[in-house]
N, CA, C and O atoms as CSV, one atom per row, in Angstrom:
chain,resi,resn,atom,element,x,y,z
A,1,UNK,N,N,110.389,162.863,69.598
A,1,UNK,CA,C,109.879,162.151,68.440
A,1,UNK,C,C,109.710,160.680,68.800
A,1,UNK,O,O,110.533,159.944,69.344
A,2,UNK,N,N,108.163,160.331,68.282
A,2,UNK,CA,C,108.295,158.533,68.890
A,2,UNK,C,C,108.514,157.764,67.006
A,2,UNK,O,O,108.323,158.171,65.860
A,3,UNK,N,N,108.947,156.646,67.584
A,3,UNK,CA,C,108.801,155.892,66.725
A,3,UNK,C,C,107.668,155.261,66.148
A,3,UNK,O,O,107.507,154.324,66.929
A,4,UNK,N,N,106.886,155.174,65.394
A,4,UNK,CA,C,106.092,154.875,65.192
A,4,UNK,C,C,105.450,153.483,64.441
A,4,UNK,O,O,104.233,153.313,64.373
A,5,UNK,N,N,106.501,152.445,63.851
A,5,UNK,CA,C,106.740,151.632,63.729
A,5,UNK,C,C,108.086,151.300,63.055
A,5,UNK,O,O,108.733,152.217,62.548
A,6,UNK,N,N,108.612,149.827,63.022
A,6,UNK,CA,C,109.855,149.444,63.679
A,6,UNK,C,C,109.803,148.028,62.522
A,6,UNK,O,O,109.782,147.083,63.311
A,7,UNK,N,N,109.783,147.636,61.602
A,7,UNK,CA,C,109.568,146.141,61.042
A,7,UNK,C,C,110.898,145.477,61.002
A,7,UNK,O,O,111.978,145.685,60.450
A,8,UNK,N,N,110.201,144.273,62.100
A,8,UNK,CA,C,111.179,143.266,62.643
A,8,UNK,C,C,110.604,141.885,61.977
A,8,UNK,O,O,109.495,141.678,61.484
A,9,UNK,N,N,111.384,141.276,62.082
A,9,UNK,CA,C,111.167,139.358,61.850
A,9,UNK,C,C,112.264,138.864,63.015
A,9,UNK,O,O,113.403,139.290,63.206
A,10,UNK,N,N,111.757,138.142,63.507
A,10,UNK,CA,C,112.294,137.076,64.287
A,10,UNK,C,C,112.108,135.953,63.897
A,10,UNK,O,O,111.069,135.637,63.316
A,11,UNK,N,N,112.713,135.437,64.049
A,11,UNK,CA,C,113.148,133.498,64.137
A,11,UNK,C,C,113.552,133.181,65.127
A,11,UNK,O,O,114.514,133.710,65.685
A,12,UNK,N,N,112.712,131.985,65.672
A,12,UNK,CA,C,113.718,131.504,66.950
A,12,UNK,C,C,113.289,129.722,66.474
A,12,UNK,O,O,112.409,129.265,65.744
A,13,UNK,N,N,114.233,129.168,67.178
A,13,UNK,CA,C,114.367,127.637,66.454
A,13,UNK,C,C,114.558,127.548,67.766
A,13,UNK,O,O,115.378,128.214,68.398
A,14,UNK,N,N,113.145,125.994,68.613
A,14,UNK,CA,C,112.947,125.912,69.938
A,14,UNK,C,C,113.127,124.489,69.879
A,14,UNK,O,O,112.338,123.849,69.184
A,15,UNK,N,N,114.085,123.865,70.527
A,15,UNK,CA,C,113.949,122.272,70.949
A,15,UNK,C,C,113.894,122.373,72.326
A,15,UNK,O,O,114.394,123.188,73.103
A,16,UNK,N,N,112.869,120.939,72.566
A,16,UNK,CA,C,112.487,120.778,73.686
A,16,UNK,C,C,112.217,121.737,74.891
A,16,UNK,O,O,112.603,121.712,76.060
A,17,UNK,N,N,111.198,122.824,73.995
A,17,UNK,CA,C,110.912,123.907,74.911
A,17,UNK,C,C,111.591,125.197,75.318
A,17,UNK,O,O,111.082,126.110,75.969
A,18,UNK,N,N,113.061,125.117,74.739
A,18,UNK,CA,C,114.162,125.837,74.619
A,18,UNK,C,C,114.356,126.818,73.542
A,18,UNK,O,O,114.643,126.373,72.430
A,19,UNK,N,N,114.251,127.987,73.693
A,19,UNK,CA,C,115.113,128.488,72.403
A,19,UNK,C,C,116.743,128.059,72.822
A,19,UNK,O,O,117.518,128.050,73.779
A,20,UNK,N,N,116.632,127.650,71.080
A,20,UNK,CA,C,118.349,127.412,70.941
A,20,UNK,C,C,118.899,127.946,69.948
A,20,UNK,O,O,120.126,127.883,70.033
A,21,UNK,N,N,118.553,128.414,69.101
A,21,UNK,CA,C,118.750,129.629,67.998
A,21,UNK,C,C,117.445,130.461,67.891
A,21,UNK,O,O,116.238,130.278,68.050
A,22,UNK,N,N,118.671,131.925,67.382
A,22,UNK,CA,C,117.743,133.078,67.154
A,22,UNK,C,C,117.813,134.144,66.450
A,22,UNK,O,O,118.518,134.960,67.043
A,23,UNK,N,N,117.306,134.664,65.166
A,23,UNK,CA,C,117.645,135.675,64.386
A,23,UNK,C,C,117.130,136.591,64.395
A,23,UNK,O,O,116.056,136.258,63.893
A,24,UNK,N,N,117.048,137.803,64.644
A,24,UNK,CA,C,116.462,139.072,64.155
A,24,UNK,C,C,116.899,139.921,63.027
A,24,UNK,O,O,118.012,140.322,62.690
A,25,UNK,N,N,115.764,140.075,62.557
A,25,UNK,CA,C,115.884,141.197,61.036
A,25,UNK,C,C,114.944,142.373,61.404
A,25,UNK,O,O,113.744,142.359,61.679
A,26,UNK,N,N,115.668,143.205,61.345
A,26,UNK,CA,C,115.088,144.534,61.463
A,26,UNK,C,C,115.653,146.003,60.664
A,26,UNK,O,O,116.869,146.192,60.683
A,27,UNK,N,N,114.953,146.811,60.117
A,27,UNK,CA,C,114.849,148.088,59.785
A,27,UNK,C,C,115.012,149.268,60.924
A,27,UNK,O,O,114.131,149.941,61.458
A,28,UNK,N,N,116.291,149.288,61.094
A,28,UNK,CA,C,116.670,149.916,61.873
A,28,UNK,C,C,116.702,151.639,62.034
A,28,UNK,O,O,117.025,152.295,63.025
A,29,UNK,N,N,116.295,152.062,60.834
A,29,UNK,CA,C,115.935,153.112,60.023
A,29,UNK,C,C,115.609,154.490,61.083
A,29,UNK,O,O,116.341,155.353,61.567
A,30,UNK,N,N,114.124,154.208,61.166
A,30,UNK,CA,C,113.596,154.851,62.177
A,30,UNK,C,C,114.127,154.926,63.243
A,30,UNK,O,O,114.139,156.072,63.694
A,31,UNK,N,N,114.718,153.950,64.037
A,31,UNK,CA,C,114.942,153.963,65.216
A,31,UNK,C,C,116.468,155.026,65.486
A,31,UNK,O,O,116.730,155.724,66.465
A,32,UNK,N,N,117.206,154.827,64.321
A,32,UNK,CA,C,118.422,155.510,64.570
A,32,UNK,C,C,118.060,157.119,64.316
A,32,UNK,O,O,118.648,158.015,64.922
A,33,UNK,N,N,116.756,157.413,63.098
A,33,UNK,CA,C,116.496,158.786,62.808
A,33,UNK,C,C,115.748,159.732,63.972
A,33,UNK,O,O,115.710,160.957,64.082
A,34,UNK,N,N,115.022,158.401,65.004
A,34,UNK,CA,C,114.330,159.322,66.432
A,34,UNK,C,C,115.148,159.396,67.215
A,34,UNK,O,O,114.927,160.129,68.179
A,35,UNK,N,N,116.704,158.518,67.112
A,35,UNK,CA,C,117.465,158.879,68.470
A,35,UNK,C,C,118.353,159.887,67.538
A,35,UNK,O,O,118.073,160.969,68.054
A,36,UNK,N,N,119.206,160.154,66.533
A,36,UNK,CA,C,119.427,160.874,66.431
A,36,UNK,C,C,118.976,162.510,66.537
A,36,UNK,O,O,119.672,163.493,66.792
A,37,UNK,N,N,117.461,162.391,66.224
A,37,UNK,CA,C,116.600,163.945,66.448
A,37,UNK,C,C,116.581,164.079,68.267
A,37,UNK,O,O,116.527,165.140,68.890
A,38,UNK,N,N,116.633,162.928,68.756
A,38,UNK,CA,C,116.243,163.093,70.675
A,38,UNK,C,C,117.930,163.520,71.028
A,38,UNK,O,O,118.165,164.304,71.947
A,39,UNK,N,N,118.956,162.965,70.267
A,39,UNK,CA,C,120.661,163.433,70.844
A,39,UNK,C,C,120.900,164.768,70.626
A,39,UNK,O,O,121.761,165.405,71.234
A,40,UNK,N,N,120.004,165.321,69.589
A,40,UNK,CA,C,120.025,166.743,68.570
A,40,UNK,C,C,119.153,167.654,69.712
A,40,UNK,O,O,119.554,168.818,69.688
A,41,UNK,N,N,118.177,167.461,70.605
A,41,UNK,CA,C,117.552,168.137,70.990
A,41,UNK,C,C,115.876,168.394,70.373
A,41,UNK,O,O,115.041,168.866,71.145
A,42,UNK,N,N,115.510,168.050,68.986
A,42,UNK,CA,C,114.494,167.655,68.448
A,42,UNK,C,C,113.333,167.240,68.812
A,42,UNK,O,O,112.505,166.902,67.966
């Protein structure tokens, strides 16, 4: 089973060319329901 989409947000807060902070938000949903069906044999 593939995933088929995944909705993320990132933030990254860059000084002087740098990331120096960084957040991700994501719907992790899908991703745990295709690895659970791929651990299952699915």
């Amino acid at each position: 089973m593939a995933i088929k989409s995944m909705p993320i947000l990132l933030i990254l807060r860059i000084e002087n060319g740098l990331v120096v902070e960084h957040r991700d938000y994501a719907d992790y949903g899908p991703y745990l329901v295709a690895s659970q069906n791929l651990n299952a044999g699915n």
